[in-house]
N, C-alpha and C positions, 0 to 999 in steps of 0.2 A: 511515423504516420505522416500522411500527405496527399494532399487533394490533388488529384491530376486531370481530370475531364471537367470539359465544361461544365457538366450538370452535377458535380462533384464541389465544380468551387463558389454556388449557390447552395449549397445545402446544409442544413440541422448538424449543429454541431452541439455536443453536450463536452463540458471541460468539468469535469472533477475535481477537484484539491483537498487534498490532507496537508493537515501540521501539525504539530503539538501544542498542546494549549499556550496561549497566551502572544503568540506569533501573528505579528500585524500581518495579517492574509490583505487586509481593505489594500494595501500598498499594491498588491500583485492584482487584483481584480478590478482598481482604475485603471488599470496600465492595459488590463486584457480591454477592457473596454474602450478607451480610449487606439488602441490596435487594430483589432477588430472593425472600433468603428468608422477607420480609416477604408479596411478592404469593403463597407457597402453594407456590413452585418447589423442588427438589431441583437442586444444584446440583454439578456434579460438574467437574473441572478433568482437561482432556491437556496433559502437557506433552510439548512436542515432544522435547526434549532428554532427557527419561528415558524416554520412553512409546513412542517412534517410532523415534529417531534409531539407537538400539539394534536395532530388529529388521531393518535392514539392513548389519550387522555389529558385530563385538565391540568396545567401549568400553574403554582400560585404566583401570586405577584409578589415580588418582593423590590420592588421598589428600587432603590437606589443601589439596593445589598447584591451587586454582581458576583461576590463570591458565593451568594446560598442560590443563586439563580442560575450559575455555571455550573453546580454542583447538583442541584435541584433537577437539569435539562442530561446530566449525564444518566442518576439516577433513572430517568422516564426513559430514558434510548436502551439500558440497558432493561428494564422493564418490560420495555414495548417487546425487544427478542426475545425476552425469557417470555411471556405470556402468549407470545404468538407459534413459540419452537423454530423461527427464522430467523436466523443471525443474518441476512440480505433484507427481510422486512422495511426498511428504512428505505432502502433502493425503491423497493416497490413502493413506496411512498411518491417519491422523487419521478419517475414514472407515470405514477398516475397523475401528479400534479401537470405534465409535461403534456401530456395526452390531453388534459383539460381544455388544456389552452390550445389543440391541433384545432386545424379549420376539419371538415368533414365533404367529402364529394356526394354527388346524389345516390349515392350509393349507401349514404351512412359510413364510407372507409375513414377512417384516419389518415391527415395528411401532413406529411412531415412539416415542420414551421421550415420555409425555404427562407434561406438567407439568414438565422437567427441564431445565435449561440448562447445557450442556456451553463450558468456557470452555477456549481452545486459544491455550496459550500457549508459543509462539507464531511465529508467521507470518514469513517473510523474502523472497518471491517473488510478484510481482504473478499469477504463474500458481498460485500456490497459493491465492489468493486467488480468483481465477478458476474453480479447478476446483470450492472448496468453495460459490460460489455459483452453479453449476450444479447442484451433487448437492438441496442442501439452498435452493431459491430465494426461497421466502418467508420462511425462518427463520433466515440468515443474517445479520449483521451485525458489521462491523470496527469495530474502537477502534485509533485512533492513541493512542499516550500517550507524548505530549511532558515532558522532563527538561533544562535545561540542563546544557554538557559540564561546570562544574564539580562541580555536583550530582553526576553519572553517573562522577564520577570521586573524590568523596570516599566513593561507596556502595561503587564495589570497592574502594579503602584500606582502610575502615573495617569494613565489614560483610564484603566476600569475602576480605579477609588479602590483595589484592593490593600489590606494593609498587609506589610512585607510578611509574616505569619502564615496567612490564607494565603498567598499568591505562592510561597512554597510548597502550602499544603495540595496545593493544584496540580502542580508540576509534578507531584509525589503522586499523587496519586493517577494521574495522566500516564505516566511512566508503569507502574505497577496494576494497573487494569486489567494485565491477562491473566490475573490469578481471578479474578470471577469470571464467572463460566460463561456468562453472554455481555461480557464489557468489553470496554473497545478495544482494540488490538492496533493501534495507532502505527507501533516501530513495525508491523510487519504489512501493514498500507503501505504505508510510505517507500519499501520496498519495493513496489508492485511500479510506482509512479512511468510513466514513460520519456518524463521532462523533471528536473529538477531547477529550482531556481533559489537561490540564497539571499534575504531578508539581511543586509547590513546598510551600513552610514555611507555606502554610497549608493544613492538615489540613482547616480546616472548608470550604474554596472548595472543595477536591476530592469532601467528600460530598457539598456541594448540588449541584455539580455529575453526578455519579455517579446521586444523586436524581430528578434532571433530568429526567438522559438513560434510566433505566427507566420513567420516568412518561411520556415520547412515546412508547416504543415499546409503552406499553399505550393508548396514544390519549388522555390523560390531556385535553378539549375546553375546557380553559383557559390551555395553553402555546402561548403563537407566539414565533416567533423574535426574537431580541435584532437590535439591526439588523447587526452585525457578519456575523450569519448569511444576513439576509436580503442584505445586500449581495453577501456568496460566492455566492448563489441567482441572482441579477444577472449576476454576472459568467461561472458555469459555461452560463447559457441563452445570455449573449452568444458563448462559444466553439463553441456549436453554429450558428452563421452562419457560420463560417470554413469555406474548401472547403481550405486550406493544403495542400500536397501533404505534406510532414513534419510537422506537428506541428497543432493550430487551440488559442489563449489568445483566452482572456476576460478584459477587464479592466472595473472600473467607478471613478467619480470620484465621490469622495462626501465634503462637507463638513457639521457638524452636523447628522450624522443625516438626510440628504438625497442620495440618489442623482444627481447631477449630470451625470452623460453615462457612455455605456457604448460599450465599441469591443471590436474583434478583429482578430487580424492574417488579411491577405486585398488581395489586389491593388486598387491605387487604382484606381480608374476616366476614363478618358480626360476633362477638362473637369471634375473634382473628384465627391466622393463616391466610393463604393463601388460594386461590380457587386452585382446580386441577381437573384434568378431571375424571369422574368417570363412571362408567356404568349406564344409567338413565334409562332401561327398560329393561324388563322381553326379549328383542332378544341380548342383551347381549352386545349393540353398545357403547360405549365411546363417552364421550361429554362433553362439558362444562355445567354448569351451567344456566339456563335462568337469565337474570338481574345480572349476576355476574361478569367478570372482563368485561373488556371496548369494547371487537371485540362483544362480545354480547349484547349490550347497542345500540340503535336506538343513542342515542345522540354523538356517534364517541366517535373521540381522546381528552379524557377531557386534556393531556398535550398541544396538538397545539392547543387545546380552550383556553385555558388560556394564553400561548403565542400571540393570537390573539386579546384579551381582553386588553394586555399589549399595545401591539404597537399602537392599536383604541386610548388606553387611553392617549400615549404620544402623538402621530400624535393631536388630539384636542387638548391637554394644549398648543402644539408649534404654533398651528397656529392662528395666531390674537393675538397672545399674544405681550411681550416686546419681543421675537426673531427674530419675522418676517419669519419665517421658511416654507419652498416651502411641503407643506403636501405630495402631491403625491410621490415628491421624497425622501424626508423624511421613508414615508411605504416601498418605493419598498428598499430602503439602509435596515428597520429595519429585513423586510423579508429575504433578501439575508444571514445578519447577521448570 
């Protein structure tokens, strides 16, 4: 992303961020702001957790007890999606908050906040992520911000009064969220991000970094990418060749700063190589192959076949066996998996 006309680099910027709990985010959001507030922006911050979370029902206090009150705000988020059927709900929160604060022309229109960037902290749901860059599509943009877990586990000791017990039980359960049905899906946000920035002991790698990453997204015509980036660039083009019926990865091979081979997963083709689309008649139309990778094959996703083959086959050995294992709930745990 990157602002390129004048009336582009005046304008509404919304910056997203995810992390996993316990990740000094405050470290990345002076930095945005003190950045930002260099290029002329007014910079204003949502937080999810006091701003949003709250207006789909009442918060207890709990005082000084940041583990029941971190625990207490996941509970209500994931509430709020289960009671409303929108896993993006929360966006639309974030949204309307956004809008409140527009100024209004004599028209009664909504007008964008010129020159302001709103930092929304923060994000847990790939469809939250989704909805806010639908609403907002040029001016959007996510930050992943990476923390290792002992770091993320000495900031709630140290800094939120958790004791070492709770602050694992956090991370546990942070990490293990996508087994309920409207909890947060953190590992596959963070995914999505379009900027990553990494939360260690050195303070100065995080501002140049931070630096960086404001200066491309003002088109800043003297940053190109480090090759670590351009490689990821590589490899996300290559998963767009995959027809995969579950899933399409991009990988690439790269030694000393040199792209070496690039592949995707996608059916081998009869006599070696890959299938690829090719013109199959004399009007000049582009097509796959009859009988050749898997979207064209009557018998589907030979991966979720096989996956399906798997769980039939433990669900039988567990039941009636020496485990005594409840079958139905057994499938629906191996599916969710």
């Amino acid at each position: 992303m990157s602002l390129q006309t004048n009336n582009d680099l005046n304008s509404e910027l919304i910056i997203g961020i995810v992390s996993a709990v316990g990740a000094d985010k405050s470290l990345v959001v002076d930095l945005l702001k003190e950045r930002l507030g260099r290029a002329g922006y007014d910079v204003r911050v949502v937080k999810v957790s006091s701003d949003v979370i709250p207006l789909f029902g009442e918060i207890p206090d709990h005082g000084n007890d940041n583990y029941k009150k971190i625990s207490d705000l996941m509970d209500a988020g994931n509430r709020a999606r289960e009671q409303t059927g929108d896993d993006f709900i929360l966006a639309l929160g974030v949204a309307t908050l956004i809008f409140a604060d527009r100024a209004k022309d004599e028209r009664d229109t909504s007008l964008p906040l010129e020159k302001t960037a709103v930092i929304v902290d923060s994000l847990k749901r790939p469809e939250e992520v989704e909805k806010l860059r639908s609403i907002y599509p040029a001016g959007f943009v996510l930050i992943g911000v990476h923390e290792e877990e002992g770091r993320r586990l000495r900031h709630l000791v140290q800094d939120q009064g958790l004791t070492p017990e709770n602050a694992e039980q956090l991370i546990r359960r942070d990490a293990e969220e996508s087994k309920v049905e409207h909890g947060q899906r953190v590992n596959k946000t963070f995914h999505l991000a379009d900027f990553f920035v990494r939360v260690s002991d050195s303070y100065d790698r995080l501002r140049c970094d931070i630096k960086r990453m404001v200066e491309l997204w003002f088109g800043n015509p003297h940053l190109t990418p480090i090759f670590d980036e351009y490689a990821m660039f590589f490899a996300f083009a290559a998963a767009l060749r995959s027809a995969d019926l579950s899933r399409q990865v991009g990988a690439v091979v790269t030694k000393d700063n040199q792209v070496l081979s690039t592949g995707a997963n996608d059916c081998p083709k009869a006599g070696g190589g890959l299938y690829w689309p090719v013109r199959l008649s004399e009007d000049g139309c582009i097509g796959d192959i009859p009988n050749g990778r898997d979207w064209m094959r009557e018998d589907g996703d030979s991966n979720r076949a096989e996956q399906v083959r798997i769980i039939k086959q433990i669900v039988e050995e567990g039941i009636g066996s020496e485990y005594g294992l409840d079958g139905e709930k057994l499938q629906s745990l191996l599916e969710k998996a």
